[in-house]
C-alpha positions in Angstrom: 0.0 0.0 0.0 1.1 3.6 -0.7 1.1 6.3 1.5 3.1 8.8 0.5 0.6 11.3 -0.8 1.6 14.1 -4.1 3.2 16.5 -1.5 5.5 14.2 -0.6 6.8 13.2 -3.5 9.2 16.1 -5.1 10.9 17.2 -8.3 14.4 18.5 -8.7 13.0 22.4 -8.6 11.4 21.9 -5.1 13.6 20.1 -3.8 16.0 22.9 -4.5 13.7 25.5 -3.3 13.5 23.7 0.3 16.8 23.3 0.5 17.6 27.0 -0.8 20.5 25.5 -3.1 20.6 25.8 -7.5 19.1 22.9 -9.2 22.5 21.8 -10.1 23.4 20.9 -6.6 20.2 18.7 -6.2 21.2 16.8 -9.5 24.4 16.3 -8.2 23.3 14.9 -4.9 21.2 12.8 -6.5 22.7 11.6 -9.3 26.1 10.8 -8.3 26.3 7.3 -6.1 30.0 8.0 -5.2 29.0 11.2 -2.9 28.2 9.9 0.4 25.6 11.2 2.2 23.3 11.7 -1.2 20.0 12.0 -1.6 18.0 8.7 -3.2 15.7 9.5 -6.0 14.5 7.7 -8.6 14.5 8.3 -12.1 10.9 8.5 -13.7 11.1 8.7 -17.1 13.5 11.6 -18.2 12.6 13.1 -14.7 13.9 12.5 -10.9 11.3 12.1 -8.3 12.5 12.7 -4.9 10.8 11.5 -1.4 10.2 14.0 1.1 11.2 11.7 3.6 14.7 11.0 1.8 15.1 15.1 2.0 15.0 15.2 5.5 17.2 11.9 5.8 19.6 13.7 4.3 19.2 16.8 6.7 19.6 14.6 9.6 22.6 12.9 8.9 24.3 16.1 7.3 23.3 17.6 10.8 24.7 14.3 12.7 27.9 14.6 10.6 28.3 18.4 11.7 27.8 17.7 15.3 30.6 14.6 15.0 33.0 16.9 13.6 32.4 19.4 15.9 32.8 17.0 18.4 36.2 16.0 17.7 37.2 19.4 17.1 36.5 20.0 21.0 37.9 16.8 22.2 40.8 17.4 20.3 41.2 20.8 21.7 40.3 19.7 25.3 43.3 17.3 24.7 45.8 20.0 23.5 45.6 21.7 27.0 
């Protein structure tokens, strides 16, 4: 059964209007498998059709990733004094 309803399901224009960044970023993000931390679409036709729910994936582990980094920035500062 599907429950994603037409909202949820996005093209490469609004996706890059929710994420304020140029088309060419989102095709990018979705079309290249060696970038980790991309964005899963799938190809419909000529056209990419993107799940809201993979949008905010992508938010949430760009967001974890930040806060790792940051992380071990501190500790490795806490371990220089």
């Amino acid at each position: 059964m599907i429950t994603d309803s037409k909202e949820d399901i996005l093209t490469i224009e609004q996706c890059s209007e929710l994420l304020r960044v140029s088309t060419r970023t989102i095709y990018d993000l979705v079309s290249d498998e060696r970038i980790p931390g991309r964005i899963f679409a799938n190809k419909v036709g000529r056209s990419w059709r993107i799940l809201r729910s993979e949008v905010d994936n992508f938010l949430l582990r760009e967001k974890v990733g930040a806060q790792s980094t940051r992380q071990i920035k501190n500790n490795s500062l806490n371990n220089l004094t």
